[in-house]
N, C-alpha and C positions, 0 to 999 in steps of 0.2 A: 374151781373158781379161784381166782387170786385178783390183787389189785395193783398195778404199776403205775406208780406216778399219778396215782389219783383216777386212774382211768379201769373200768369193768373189762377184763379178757376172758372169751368163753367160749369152752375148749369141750372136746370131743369127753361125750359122757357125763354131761347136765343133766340133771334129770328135778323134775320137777320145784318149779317156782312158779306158788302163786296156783296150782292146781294143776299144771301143764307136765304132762312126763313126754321124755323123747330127749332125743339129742340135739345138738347143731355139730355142724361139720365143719372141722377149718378154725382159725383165731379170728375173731372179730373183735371191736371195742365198742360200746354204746355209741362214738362219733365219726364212722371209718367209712369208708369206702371200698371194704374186699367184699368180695363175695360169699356165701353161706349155702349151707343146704341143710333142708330138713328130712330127719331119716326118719319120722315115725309118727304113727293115725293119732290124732287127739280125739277121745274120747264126747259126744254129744253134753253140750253146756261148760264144758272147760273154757278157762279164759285164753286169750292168744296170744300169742308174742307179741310187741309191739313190733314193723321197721319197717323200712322203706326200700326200694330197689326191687333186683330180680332174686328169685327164688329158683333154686331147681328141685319141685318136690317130688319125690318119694315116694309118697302117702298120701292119705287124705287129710288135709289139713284145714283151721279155719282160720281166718284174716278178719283181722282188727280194724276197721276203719276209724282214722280218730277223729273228728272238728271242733275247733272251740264255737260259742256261742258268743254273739256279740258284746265286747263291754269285755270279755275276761282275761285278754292278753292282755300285756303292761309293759311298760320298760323299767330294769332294774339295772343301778352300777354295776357293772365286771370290772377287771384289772383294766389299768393307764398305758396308753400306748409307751415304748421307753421314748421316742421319739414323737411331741406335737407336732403337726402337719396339717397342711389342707390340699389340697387339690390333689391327694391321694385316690385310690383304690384299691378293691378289696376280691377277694375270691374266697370259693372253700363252703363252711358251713359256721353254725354258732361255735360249736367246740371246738372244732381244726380250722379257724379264720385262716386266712393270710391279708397282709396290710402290706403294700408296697409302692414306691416314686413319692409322687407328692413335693412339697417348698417347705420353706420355713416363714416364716410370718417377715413382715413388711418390718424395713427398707431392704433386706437384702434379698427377698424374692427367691432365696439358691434353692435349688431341685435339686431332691433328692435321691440317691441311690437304693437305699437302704431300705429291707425287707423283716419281717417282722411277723411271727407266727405264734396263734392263738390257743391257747389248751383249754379253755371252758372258765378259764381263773383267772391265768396272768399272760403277757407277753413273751417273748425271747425274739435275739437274735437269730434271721435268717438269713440267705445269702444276697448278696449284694447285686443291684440291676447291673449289667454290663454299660449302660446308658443314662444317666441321672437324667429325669427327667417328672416333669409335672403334670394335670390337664392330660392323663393318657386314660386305656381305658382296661381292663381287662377279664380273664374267664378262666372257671377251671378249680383247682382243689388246691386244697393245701400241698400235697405232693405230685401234682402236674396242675401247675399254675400257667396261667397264659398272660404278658402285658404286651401292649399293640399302640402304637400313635403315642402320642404325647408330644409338650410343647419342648423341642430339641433338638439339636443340630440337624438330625434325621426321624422326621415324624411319621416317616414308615416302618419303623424300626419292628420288630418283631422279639420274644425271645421268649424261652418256654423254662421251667422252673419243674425240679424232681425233687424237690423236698430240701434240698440244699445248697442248690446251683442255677444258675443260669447258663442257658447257650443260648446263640442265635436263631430264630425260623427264620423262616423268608418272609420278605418286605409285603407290605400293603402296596397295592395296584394305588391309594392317592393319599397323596403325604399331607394329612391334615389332624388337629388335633379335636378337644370335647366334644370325641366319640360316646356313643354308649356303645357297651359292650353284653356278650350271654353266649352260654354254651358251657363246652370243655373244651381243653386244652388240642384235643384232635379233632372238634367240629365246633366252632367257635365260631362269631356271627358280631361284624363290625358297623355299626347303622349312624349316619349322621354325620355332627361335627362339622369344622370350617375354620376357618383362620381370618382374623382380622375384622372377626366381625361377622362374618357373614357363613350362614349356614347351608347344608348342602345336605339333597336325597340320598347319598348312593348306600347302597349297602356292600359289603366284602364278604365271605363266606372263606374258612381257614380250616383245611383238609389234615392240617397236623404238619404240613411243609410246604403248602403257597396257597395264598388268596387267589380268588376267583369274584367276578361281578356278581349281586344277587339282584333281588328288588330292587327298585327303589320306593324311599319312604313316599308317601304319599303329602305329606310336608316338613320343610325343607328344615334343618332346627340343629342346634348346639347344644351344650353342655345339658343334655338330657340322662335320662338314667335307663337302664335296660332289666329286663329280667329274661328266665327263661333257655331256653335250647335251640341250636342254629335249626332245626324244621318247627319248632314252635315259641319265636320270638316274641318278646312283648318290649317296647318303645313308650315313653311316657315323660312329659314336662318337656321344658327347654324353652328356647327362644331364638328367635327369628323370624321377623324383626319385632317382634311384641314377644312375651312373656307368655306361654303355651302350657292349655291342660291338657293336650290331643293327646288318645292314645292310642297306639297302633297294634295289629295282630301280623305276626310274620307268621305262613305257612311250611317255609322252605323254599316258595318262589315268590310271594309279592306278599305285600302289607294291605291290611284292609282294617277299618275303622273300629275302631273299639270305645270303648265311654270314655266320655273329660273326668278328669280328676276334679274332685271340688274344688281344690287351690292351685290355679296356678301356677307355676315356680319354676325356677330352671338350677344347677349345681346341686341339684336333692339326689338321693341315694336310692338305689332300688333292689329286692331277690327275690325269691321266688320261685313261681312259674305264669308261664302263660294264663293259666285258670287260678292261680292262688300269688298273687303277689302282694307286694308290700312296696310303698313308696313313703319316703321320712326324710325331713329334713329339707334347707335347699332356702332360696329368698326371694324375694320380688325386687330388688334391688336395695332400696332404702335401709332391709335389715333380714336379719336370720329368721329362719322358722325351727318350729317344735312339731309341726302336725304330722303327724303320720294318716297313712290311708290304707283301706285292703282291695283286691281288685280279686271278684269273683267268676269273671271271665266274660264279664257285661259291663258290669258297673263298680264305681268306687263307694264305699264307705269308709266315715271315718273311724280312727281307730284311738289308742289310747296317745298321746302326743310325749314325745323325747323330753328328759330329764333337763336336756340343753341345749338350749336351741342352737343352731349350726348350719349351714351352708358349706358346698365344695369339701364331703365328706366322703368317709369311704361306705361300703355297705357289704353283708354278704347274710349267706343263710337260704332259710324258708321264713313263710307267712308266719306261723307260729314259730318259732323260731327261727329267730334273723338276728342280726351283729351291727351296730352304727357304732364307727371309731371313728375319730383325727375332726378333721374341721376346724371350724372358726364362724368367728363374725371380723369383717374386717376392722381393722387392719391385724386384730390377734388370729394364736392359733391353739387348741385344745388337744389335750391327749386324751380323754378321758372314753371310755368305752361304755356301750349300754347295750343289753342282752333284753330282745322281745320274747317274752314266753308266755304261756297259760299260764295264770295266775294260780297262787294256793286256795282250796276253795273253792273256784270258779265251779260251773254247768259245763259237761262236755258232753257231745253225742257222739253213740259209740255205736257203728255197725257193725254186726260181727257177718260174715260169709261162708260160707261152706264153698270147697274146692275137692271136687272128684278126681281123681288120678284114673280111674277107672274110666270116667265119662266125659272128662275134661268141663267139666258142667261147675257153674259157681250162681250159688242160689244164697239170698238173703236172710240168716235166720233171724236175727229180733236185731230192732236199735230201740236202744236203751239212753236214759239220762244218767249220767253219773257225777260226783265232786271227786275234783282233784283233792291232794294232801292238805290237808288247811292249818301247814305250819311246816316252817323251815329245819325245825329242831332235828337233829341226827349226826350221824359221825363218818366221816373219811371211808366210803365202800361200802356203805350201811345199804339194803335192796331193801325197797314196800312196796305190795302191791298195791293198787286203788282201783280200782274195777277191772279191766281188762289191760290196764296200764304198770307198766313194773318202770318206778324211777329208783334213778342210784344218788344217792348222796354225795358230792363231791367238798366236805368237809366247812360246806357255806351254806347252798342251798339245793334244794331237789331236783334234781333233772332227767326228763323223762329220754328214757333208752330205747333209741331212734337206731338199727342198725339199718344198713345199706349195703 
């Protein structure tokens, strides 16, 4: 085990953390996107690894289901964007954000090019848009980033992002901008948006090199916010010609009706998924909002509300873990970043699962209450367990190792 750049790699011949012996296969980091495999049986009542994604197992293995309990996420400061902005977008996750497009604050209104990637702590420079532009929308990771539409010479513009470049995709079938956006960079899902005011149903679906017609929205609406995957969309806020809490469910081929948000709002931020989102941020006109909301695949609940309130923001992440950077209230603009996570302390419920290799059979063995760490105290690579949960210290505060 080593640690680079503040970040957990973990490498072939782990063996036991936290009570778990066995290996993993491959280099992963707590915030990644490669893939893993496990090569070996854990033992009845061991704790699990935490992470997320696909697994190719082995063994018989058991799965950690984690949920926070209401009340126990929170928003806390991270690193300052190097660049204030609004009417940006965002991709990626809390640890590997990406921030990109976007203006700079009033009188000059100029859109921006420039790209900007997140490690868990601070910013850096990333590569530059081919297209400056503001009001766009976009999908995908830190290292296969997707930006689509925007307000700009050419609001079909397309172009795809490898971690430190941009090239062009193929154009949008209709050139308008305050899209909401969701998916990945090779299934990617364009819903909404409209120019000059006025809003429009259609949806786009983006195969990794040309859009295609999908649904349409079920109502018509602008500067909305999206979460979600092109076969399992979620659509939520906006306006046209009022101010909208409707929220939609995309299948893969049509939208169908999902619960109103309690507030309102339209330029608010959105991640997630279809069944687990997060919406923050965003105004009803006259002024900025703080509220954040969670969306459980029915309904909204409120959640813990933003450090600062902001409008025409960027967003990215999961429910428990989500990223709100750039914004404003007009006529300024804010750099400042805020990281949603399970608080220190908090109530988490913890399912663990049994998974047969032999039966392909996956049976529920106990869900349990557990407290998270209840204090930030530790050093640069430091590992604790806390029930079934192993977080790493990133030299501020604890964060819980989510591999994918």
């Amino acid at each position: 085990m080593e640690i680079i750049n503040g970040k957990q790699l973990i490498d072939n011949g782990l063996s036991v953390i936290g009570g778990m012996t066995g290996s993993l296969s491959g280099s992963v980091s707590f915030a990644t996107s490669a893939s893993f495999a496990i090569s070996a049986s854990f033992a009845p009542g061991t704790p699990a690894f935490p992470f997320s994604g696909s697994a190719a197992v082995t063994g018989s293995v058991q799965f950690a289901f984690v949920t926070s309990s209401a009340g126990s996420t929170a928003w806390s400061a991270g690193g300052a964007l190097i660049t204030g902005r609004q009417e940006l977008v965002g991709a990626g996750t809390q640890n590997e954000g990406l921030a990109f497009g976007g203006r700079l604050a009033t009188p000059s209104f100029t859109a921006l090019s420039c790209t900007e990637e997140y490690n868990g702590s601070s910013w850096s420079a990333g590569g530059a848009l081919i297209t400056a532009r503001r009001r766009l929308a976009g999908a995908g990771t830190q290292n296969a980033g997707l930006a689509f539409s925007g307000y700009s010479p050419d609001a079909s513009c397309t172009e795809e992002y490898d971690g430190s470049s941009w090239t062009a995709g193929g154009a949008l079938i209709t050139a308008i901008y305050d899209r909401g956006g969701a998916g990945t960079q090779n299934a990617a899902l364009a819903f909404g948006g409209g120019e000059f005011g006025y809003g429009c149903t259609c949806t786009e679906e983006y195969n990794g090199t040309s859009w295609s017609a999908g649904g349409a929205l079920i109502t018509a609406r602008l500067t909305l916010a999206g979460a979600g995957t092109q076969n399992a969309g979620l659509a939520f806020g906006g306006e046209y010609p009022t101010i909208l809490s409707c929220t939609e469910e995309y299948n893969g081929t049509s939208w169908s009706a999902g619960g109103a948000l309690i507030t309102a709002r339209f330029k608010l931020a959105g991640a997630g998924t279809q069944n687990s989102a997060l919406a923050f941020g965003g105004t009803t006109g006259p002024s900025s909002l703080s509220c954040t909301e969670e969306y459980n695949g029915t309904s909204w609940t409120a959640g813990v509300a933003l450090i600062t309130s902001r409008c025409a923001l960027g967003g990215s992440g999961t429910q428990d873990a989500a990223l709100a950077f750039g914004g404003g209230a007009y006529p300024s603009v804010v750099s400042c970043t805020e990281e949603y996570a399970i608080a220190p302390g908090s109530t988490i419920t913890v399912k663990t699962f049994d998974y047969s290799s032999t039966t392909g059979n996956v049976s529920l063995r106990v869900e349990s209450q557990q407290t998270t760490l209840n204090n930030n105290s530790g050093s640069l690579g430091q590992l604790s367990v806390s029930g079934s949960s192993l977080y790493f210290h990133n030299g501020s505060i604890w964060k819980l190792v989510t591999l994918s």
